[in-house]
C-alpha positions, 0 to 999 in steps of 0.5 A, a space after each residue: 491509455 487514459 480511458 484504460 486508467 480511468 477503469 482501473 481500481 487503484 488499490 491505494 485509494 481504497 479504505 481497505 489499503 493499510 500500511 503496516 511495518 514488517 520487522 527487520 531486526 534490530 530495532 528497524 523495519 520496511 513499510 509494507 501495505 497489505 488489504 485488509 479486506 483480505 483480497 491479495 492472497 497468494 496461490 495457495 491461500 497465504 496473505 500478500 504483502 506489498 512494498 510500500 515503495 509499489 503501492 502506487 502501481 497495484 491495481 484490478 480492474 473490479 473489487 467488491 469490497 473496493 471502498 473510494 477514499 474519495 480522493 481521486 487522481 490528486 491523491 495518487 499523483 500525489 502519492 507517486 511524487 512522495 512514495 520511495 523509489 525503493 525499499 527504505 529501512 527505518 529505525 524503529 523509534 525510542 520510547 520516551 524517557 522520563 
């Protein structure tokens, strides 16, 4: 299992990894990540998105457009104890007045 572990590209730890909000109405919205290098796409060509409160689990086993932020096994573990356990819905937040 560990060697299985050590092979696999944690898409979380890639430079391409972005966190991006998805509106919700209202003035709130989810935290949703998605590849900016283009790589999660559905079966019909159309972009996916992710749950931020999953980013920790998306994984491949090869990429060629997989850039290491450098960070490791600490960042992801890291991750794992900070990250939601489910989907959270934020206020989106008030400009400020002058």
């Amino acid at each position: 299992m560990q060697a299985e572990r050590e092979n696999k590209i944690y898409c979380a730890n890639c430079i391409h990894c972005k966190l991006i909000p998805a509106p919700a109405g209202a003035g709130r919205y989810y935290l949703r990540v998605r590849c900016d290098a283009g790589k999660w796409r559905k079966k019909l060509g159309e972009e996916k998105i992710y749950k931020y409160c999953t980013v920790a689990s998306r994984s491949i086993d090869s990429c060629d457009c997989y850039e290491d932020m450098g960070d490791g096994p600490e960042f992801l573990r890291d991750l794992r104890s900070s990250l939601p356990a489910v989907d959270e819905l934020y206020d989106a937040p008030q400009p400020l007045s002058r």
